[in-house]
C-alpha positions in Angstrom: 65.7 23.4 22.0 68.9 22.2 20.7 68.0 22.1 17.1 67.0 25.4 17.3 70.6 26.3 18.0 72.7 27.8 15.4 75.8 25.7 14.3 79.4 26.6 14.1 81.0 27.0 11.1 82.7 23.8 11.2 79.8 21.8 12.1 78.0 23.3 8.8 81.1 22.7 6.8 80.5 18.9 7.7 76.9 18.8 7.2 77.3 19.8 3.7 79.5 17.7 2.8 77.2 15.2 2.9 74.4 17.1 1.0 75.6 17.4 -2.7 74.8 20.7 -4.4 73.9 22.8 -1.2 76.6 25.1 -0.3 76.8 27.8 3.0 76.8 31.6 2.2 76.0 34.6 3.8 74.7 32.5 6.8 72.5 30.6 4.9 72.4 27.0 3.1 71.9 27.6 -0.9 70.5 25.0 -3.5 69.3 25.5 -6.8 67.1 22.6 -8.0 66.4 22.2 -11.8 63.2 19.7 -13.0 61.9 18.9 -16.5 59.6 20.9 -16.5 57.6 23.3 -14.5 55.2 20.8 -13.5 57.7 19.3 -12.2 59.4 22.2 -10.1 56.0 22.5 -9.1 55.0 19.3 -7.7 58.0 19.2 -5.4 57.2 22.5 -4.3 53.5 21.0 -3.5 55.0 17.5 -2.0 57.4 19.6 0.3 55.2 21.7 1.4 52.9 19.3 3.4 56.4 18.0 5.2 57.3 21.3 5.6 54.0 22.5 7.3 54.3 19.2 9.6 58.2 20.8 10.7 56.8 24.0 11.1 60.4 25.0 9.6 59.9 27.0 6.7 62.4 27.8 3.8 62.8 30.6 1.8 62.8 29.6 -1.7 61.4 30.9 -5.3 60.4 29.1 -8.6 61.1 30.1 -12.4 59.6 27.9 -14.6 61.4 24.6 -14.1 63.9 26.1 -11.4 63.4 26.2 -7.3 66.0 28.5 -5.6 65.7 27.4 -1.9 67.6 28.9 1.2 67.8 27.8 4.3 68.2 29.4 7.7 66.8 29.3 11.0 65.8 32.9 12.0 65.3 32.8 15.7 68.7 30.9 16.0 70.7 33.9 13.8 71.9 31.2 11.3 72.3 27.7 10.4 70.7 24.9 12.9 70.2 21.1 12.8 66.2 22.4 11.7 68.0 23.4 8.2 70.2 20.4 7.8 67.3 18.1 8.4 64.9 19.8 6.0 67.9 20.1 3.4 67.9 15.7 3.3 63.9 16.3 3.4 64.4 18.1 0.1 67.1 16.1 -1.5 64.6 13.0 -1.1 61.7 14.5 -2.7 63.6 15.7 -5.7 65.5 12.7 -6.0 62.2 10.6 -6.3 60.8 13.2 -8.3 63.4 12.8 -10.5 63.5 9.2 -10.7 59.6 9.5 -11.6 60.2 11.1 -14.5 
């Protein structure tokens, strides 16, 4: 499967430039997320994780209190594939509605 594939450093270079506040490090995608509240963090946690299940493309990520540390890689591919960029914008949206909610 081609988004399975892992990108070339160029072509991750691009994709983040069009995903503010995600940056590429130690062959991963990074972003830091910061809500209100916990209640917040949390409910994009729970709202991502139903569109998360669906793409069967799991991030790693962590919560503290109102903060969500999320990185993305796709194991099987060694790095970085379209699978990451993809649920990066998936992510983005959520916490910019969640955001907007507020």
């Amino acid at each position: 499967m081609a988004e399975r594939l892992k990108l070339t450093e160029d072509e991750i270079k691009a994709a983040v430039s069009s995903l503010p506040g995600w940056r590429f490090e130690g062959s991963k995608l990074h972003k830091q997320y910061v809500f209100a509240d916990f209640a917040h963090a949390f409910g994009f946690m729970a709202t991502a994780a139903i569109l998360i299940e669906k793409m069967n493309h799991h991030p790693e990520w962590s919560n503290v209190y109102n903060r969500i540390d999320v990185h993305l890689t796709t194991h099987d591919a060694g790095g970085v594939s379209k699978r990451d960029i993809e649920l990066a914008h998936v992510l983005d949206n959520i916490s910019a509605r969640l955001v907007e909610n507020r």
